[in-house]
C-alpha positions as CSV (number, residue, x, y, z in Angstrom):
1,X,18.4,6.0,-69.5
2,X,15.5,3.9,-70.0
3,X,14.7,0.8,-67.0
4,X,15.0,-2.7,-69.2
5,X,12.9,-5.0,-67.6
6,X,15.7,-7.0,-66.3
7,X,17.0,-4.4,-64.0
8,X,13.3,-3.7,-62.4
9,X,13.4,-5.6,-59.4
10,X,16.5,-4.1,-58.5
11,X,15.2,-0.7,-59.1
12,X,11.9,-2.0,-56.7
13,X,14.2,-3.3,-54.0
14,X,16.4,-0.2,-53.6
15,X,13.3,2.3,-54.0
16,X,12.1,-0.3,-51.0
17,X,15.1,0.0,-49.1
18,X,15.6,4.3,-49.1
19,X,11.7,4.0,-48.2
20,X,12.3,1.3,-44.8
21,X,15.7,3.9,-44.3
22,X,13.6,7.1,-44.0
23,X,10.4,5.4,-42.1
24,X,13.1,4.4,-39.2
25,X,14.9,7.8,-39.8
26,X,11.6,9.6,-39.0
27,X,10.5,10.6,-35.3
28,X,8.2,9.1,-33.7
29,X,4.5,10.4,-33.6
30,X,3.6,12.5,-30.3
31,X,1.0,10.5,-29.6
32,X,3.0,7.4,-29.4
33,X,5.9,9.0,-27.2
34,X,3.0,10.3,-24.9
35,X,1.6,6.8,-24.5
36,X,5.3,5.1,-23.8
37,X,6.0,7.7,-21.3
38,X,6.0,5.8,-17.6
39,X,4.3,8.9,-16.3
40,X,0.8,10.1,-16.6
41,X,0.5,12.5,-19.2
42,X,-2.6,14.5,-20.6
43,X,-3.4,17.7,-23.0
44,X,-6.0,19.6,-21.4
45,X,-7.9,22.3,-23.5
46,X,-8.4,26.1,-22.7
47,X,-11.6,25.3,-20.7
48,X,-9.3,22.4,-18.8
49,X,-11.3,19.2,-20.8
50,X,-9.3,16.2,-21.2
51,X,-8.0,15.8,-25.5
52,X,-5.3,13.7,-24.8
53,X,-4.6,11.2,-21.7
54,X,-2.0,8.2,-22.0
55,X,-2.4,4.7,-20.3
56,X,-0.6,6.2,-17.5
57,X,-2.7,8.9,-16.8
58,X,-5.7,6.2,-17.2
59,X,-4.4,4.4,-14.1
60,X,-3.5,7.6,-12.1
61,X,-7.1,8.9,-12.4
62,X,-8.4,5.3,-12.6
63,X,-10.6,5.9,-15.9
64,X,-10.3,5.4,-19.3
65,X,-9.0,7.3,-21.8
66,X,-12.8,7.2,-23.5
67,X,-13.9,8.3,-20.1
68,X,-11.7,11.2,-19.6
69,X,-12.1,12.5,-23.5
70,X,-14.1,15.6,-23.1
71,X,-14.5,15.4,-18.9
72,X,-13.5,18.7,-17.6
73,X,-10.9,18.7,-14.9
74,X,-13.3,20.5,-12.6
75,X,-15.1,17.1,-12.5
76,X,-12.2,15.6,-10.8
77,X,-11.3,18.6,-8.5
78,X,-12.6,21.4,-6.7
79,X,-12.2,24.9,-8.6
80,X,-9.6,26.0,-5.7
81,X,-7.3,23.4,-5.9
82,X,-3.7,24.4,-6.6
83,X,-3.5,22.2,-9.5
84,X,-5.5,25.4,-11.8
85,X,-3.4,27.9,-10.3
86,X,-0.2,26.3,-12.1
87,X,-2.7,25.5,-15.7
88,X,-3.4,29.5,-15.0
89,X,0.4,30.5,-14.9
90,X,1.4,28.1,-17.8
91,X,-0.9,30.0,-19.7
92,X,-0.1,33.5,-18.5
93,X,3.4,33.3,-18.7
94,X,3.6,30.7,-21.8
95,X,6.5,29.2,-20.5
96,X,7.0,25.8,-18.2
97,X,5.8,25.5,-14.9
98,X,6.2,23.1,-12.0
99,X,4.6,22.5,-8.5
100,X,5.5,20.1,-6.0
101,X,3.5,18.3,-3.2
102,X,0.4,19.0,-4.6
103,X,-2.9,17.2,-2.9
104,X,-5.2,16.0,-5.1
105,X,-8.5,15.7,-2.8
106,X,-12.2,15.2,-4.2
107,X,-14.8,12.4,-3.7
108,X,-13.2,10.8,-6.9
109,X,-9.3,10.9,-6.8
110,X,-7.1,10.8,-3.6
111,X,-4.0,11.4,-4.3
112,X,-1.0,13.2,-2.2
113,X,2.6,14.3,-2.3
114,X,2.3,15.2,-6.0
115,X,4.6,16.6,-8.2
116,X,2.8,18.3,-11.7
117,X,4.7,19.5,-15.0
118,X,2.8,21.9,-16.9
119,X,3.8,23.3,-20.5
120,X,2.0,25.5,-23.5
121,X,1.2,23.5,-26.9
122,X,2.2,26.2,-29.0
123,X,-0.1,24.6,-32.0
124,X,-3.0,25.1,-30.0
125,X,-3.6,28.3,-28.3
126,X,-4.4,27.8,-24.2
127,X,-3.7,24.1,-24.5
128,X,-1.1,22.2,-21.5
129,X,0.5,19.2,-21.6
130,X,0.4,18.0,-18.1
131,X,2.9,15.4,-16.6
132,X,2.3,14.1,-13.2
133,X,4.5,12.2,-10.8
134,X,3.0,10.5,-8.0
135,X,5.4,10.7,-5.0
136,X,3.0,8.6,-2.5
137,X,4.9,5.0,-3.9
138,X,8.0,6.8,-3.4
139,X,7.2,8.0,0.2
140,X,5.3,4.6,0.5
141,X,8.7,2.8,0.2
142,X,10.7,5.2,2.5
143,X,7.9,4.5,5.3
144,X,7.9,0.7,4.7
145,X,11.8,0.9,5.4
146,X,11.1,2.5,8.2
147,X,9.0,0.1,9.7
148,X,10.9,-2.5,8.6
149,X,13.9,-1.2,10.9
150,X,11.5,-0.5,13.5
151,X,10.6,-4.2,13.5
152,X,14.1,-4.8,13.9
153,X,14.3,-2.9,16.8
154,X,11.4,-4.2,18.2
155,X,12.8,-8.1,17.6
156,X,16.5,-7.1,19.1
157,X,14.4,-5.7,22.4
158,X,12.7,-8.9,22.5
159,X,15.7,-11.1,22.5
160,X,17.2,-8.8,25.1
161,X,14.0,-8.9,26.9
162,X,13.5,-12.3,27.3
163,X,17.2,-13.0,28.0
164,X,17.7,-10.3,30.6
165,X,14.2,-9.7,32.5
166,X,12.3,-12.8,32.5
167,X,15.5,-14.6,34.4
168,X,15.4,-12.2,37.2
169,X,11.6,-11.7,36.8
170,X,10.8,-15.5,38.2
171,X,13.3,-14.6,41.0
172,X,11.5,-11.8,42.0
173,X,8.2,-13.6,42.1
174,X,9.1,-16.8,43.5
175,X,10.8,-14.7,46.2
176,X,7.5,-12.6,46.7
177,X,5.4,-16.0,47.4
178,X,7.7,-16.7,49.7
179,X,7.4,-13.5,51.2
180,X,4.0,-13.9,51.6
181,X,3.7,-17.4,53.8
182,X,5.2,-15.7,56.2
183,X,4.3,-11.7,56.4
184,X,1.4,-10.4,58.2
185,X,-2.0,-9.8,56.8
186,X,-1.0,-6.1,55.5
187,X,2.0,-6.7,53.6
188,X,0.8,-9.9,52.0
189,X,-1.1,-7.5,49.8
190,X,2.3,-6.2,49.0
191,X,3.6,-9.6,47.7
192,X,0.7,-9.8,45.7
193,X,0.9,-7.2,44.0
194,X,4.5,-8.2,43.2
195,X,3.3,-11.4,42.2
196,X,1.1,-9.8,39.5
197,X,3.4,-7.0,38.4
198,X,5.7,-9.6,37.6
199,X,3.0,-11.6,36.0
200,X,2.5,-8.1,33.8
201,X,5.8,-7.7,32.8
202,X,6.4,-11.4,31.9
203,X,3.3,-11.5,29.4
204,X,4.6,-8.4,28.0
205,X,7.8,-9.8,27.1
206,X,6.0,-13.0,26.0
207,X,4.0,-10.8,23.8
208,X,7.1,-9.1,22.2
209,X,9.0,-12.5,21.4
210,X,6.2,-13.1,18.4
211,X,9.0,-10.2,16.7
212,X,11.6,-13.1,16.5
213,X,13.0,-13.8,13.4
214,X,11.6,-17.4,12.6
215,X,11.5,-17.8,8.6
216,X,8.5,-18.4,7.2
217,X,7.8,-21.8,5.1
218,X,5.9,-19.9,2.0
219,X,3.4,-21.8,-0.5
220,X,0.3,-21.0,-2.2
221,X,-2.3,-19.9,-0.7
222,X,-6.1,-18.8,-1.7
223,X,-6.2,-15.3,0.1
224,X,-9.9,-15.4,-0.1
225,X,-10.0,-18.1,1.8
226,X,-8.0,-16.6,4.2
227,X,-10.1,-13.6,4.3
228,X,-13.8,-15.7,4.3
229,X,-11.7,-17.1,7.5
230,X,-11.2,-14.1,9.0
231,X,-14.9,-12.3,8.2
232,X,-16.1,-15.6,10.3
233,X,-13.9,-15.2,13.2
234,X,-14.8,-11.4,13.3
235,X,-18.4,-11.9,12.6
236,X,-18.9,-14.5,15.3
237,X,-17.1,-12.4,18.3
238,X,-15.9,-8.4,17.6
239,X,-17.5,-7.7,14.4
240,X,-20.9,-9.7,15.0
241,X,-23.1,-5.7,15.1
242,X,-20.8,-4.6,12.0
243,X,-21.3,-4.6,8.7
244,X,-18.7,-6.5,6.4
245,X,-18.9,-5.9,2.8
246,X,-16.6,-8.1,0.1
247,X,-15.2,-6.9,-3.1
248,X,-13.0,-9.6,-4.6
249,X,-11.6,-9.8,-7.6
250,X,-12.7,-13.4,-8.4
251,X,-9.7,-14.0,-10.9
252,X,-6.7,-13.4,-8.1
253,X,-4.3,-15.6,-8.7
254,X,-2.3,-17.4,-5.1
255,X,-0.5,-15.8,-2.6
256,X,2.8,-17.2,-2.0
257,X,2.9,-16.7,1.6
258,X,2.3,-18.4,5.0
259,X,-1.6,-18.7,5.7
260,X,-1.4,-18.8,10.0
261,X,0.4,-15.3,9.7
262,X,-1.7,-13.8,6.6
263,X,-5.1,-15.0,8.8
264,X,-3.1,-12.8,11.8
265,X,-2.1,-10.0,9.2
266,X,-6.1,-9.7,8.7
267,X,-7.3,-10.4,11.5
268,X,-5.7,-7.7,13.7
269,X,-6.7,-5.2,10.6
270,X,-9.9,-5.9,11.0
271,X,-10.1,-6.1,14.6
272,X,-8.8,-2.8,14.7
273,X,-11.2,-1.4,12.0
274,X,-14.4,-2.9,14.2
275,X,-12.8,-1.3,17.5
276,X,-12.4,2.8,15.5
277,X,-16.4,2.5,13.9
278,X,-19.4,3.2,15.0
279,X,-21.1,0.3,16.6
280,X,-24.0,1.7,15.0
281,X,-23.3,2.6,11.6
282,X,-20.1,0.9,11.2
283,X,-18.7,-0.7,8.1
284,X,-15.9,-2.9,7.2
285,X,-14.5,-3.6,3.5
286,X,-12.4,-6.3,2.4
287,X,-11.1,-6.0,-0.8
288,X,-8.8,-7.3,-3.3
289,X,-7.4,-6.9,-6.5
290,X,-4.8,-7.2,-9.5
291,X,-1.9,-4.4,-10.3
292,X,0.6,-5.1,-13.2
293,X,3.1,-2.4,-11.8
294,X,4.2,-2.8,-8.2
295,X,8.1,-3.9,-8.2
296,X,10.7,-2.9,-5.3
297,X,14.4,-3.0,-5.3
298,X,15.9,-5.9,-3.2
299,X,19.0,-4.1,-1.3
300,X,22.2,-5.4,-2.7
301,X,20.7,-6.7,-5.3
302,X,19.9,-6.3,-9.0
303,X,16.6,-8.5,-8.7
304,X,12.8,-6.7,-8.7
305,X,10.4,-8.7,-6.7
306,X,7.0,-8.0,-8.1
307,X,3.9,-7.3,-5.9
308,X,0.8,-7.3,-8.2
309,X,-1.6,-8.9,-5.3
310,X,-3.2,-5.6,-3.3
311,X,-5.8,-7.2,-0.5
312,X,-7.2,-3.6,1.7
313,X,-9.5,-4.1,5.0
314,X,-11.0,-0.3,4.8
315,X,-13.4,1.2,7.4
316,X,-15.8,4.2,7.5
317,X,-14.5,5.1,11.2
318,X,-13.1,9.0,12.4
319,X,-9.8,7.7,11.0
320,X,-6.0,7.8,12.4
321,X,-4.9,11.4,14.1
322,X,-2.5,12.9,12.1
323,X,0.4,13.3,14.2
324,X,0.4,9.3,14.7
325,X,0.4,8.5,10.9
326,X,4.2,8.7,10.6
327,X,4.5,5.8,13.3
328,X,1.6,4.2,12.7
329,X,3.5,0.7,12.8
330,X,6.1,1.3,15.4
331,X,6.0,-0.8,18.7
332,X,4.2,1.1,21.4
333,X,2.2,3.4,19.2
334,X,-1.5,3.2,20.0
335,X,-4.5,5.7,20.3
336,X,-6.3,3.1,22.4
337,X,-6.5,3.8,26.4
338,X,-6.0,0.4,27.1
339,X,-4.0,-0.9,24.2
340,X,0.0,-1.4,24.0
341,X,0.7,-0.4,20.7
342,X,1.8,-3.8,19.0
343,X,-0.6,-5.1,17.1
344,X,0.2,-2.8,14.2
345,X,4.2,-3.5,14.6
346,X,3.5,-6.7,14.6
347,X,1.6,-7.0,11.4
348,X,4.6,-4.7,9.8
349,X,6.5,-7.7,10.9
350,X,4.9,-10.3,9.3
351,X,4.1,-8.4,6.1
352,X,7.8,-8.0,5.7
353,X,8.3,-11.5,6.5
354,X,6.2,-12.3,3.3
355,X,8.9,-9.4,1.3
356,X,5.6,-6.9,0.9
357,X,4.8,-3.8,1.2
358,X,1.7,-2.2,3.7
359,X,0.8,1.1,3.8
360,X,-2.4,3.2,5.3
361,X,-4.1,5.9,4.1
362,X,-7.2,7.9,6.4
363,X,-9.0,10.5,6.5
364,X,-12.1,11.1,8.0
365,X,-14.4,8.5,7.0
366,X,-12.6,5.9,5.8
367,X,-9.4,4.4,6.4
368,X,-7.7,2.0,4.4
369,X,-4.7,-0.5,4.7
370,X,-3.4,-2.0,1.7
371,X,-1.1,-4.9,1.3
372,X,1.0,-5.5,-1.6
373,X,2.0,-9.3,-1.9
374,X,3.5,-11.3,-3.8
375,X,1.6,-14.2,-6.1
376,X,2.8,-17.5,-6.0
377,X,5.5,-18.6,-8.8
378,X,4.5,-20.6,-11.8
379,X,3.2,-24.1,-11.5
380,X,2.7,-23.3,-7.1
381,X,-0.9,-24.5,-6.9
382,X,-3.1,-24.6,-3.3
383,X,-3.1,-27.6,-1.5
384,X,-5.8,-29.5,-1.0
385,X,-5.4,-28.6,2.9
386,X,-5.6,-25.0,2.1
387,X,-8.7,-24.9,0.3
388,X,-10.8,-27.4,2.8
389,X,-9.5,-24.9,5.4
């Protein structure tokens, strides 16, 4: 039956209509799943070169997806890293593969505590698609907890401290002085010693009170002018032979923090990092810079608190023994002969105190600790006071 020219249009629109129904009834193109999927994801040849690499996979190897295109993965990785052996068994056995807590170690990636997917592209002969899950946030996280509840610990010991010790404590020196008027000249060396013992213990506890739980009062602050603050400070006094490179990222937006306990933050990473390098060769970095996808979970809550600020202090000392890594920022842990172990809890203290997140990663050579913190909310802008200081 012939179309009149009347009943055209209607004919167009329902032709357009089945067309729109079996566009949205189609699935998706591979190459847009692979670039939606939160993971990094890449197709690697039969000689192990890059074809395919989504934005995910850009920021796990930090390089573009131009970059990558074509780069073998023996560019990225030394030939006996366990990373081919699973590519190898995909291959042979044609069939899925996983591996878990891989360590992805070369000059130009660092990654550990990875967990790799690998799977045969039937189409093409000898090519993998790759999936890779970093678990170093995840374990990040778990360790940041950890400190968190051993800066707890550390603030309940202070209260108990100073409530139960430095009582008795000026007892037991004022009765020492007293001692002393009237003992003979050999046991006055005794009350002295009791005297400063006492003195000892009491700056000890003083030291641990800083652990108290006083809110901060947060506002925006520049956080390179925190850490030009801090470079002068070091530079004039413990740093003054060291070198101390800069690498900002001049677009960083404010913290939203306290500025007397960020310049402290800093200041004791960096004290640290001048006390582990060579006086002679040593090296300090401060860094900072923008990342779009750091959120935490609040406990008991729904909310996401977003930490896209990253600010690292990185050295090119022997780096942190092993063994002490896992307690790096618990109270009393400390490499140093004559050090007491809480300069590191404390700074887990007060980075919590701002809701972020620190974590350290060494190996010979260089050490770095990263901050995550948060920026300031919209419309917060740096006082006047802040940026003269």
């Amino acid at each position: 039956m012939p179309v009149t020219a009347e009943a055209r249009p209607g004919v167009i629109a329902k032709v357009a209509a089945l067309a729109r129904r079996a566009r949205a009834s189609a699935p998706p193109e591979a190459a847009a799943v692979l670039s939606a999927l939160p993971l990094p994801a890449v197709v690697l040849d039969a000689e192990d070169r890059f074809r395919l690499a989504n934005p995910a996979a850009e920021q796990f190897f930090q390089l573009s997806q131009t970059t990558l295109q074509g780069m073998a993965l023996g560019e990225l990785l030394p030939p006996d890293n366990r990373l081919f052996a699973l590519l190898g068994q995909v291959r042979r056995l044609e069939s899925p593969v996983a591996d878990h807590d891989l360590s992805l170690e070369s000059p130009r990636l660092h990654r550990q505590g990875v967990s790799a997917h690998g799977a045969p592209l039937a189409e093409h002969p000898g090519h993998v698609v790759l999936t890779l899950q970093d678990g170093s946030t995840a374990a990040m996280l778990d360790r940041q907890l950890h400190f968190l509840g051993a800066a707890r610990g550390a603030t309940a010991m202070a209260a108990m401290l100073a409530h139960e010790v430095k009582n008795p404590l000026s007892g037991i020196r004022g009765a020492a002085q007293l001692l002393e008027q009237g003992a003979a000249e050999g046991d006055r060396e005794l009350c002295q010693l009791i005297q400063e013992e006492t003195d000892r213990i009491r700056n000890l506890v003083d030291r641990m009170e800083m652990f108290g739980d006083r809110p901060i009062e947060p506002r925006a602050v520049n956080i390179h002018s925190v850490l030009d603050h801090v470079k002068r400070v070091a530079q004039s006094g413990f740093a003054a032979h060291l070198r101390i490179v800069e690498e900002y990222d001049p677009s960083l937006p404010a913290v939203w923090g306290d500025r007397d306990q960020l310049v402290q933050i800093l200041l004791n990473l960096v004290k640290n990092a001048a006390e582990a390098v060579n006086p002679a060769e040593g090296e300090i970095q401060l860094i900072t810079a923008y990342h779009h996808g750091v959120r935490i979970a609040v406990p008991g809550s729904s909310e996401r608190v977003h930490l896209p600020l990253t600010v690292m202090v990185r050295d090119n000392g022997p780096g942190i023994p092993e063994p002490m890594r896992a307690t790096l920022f618990e109270p009393f842990v400390t490499s140093k002969k004559s050090g007491q172990g809480l300069g590191l809890a404390l700074v887990a203290k007060l980075v919590s105190n701002h809701g972020g997140l620190i974590e350290c990663d060494s190996r010979p050579g260089r050490t770095t600790f990263r901050l995550s913190l948060p920026g300031a909310p919209a419309g917060a802008t740096v006082s006047e006071d802040e940026e003269d200081a």
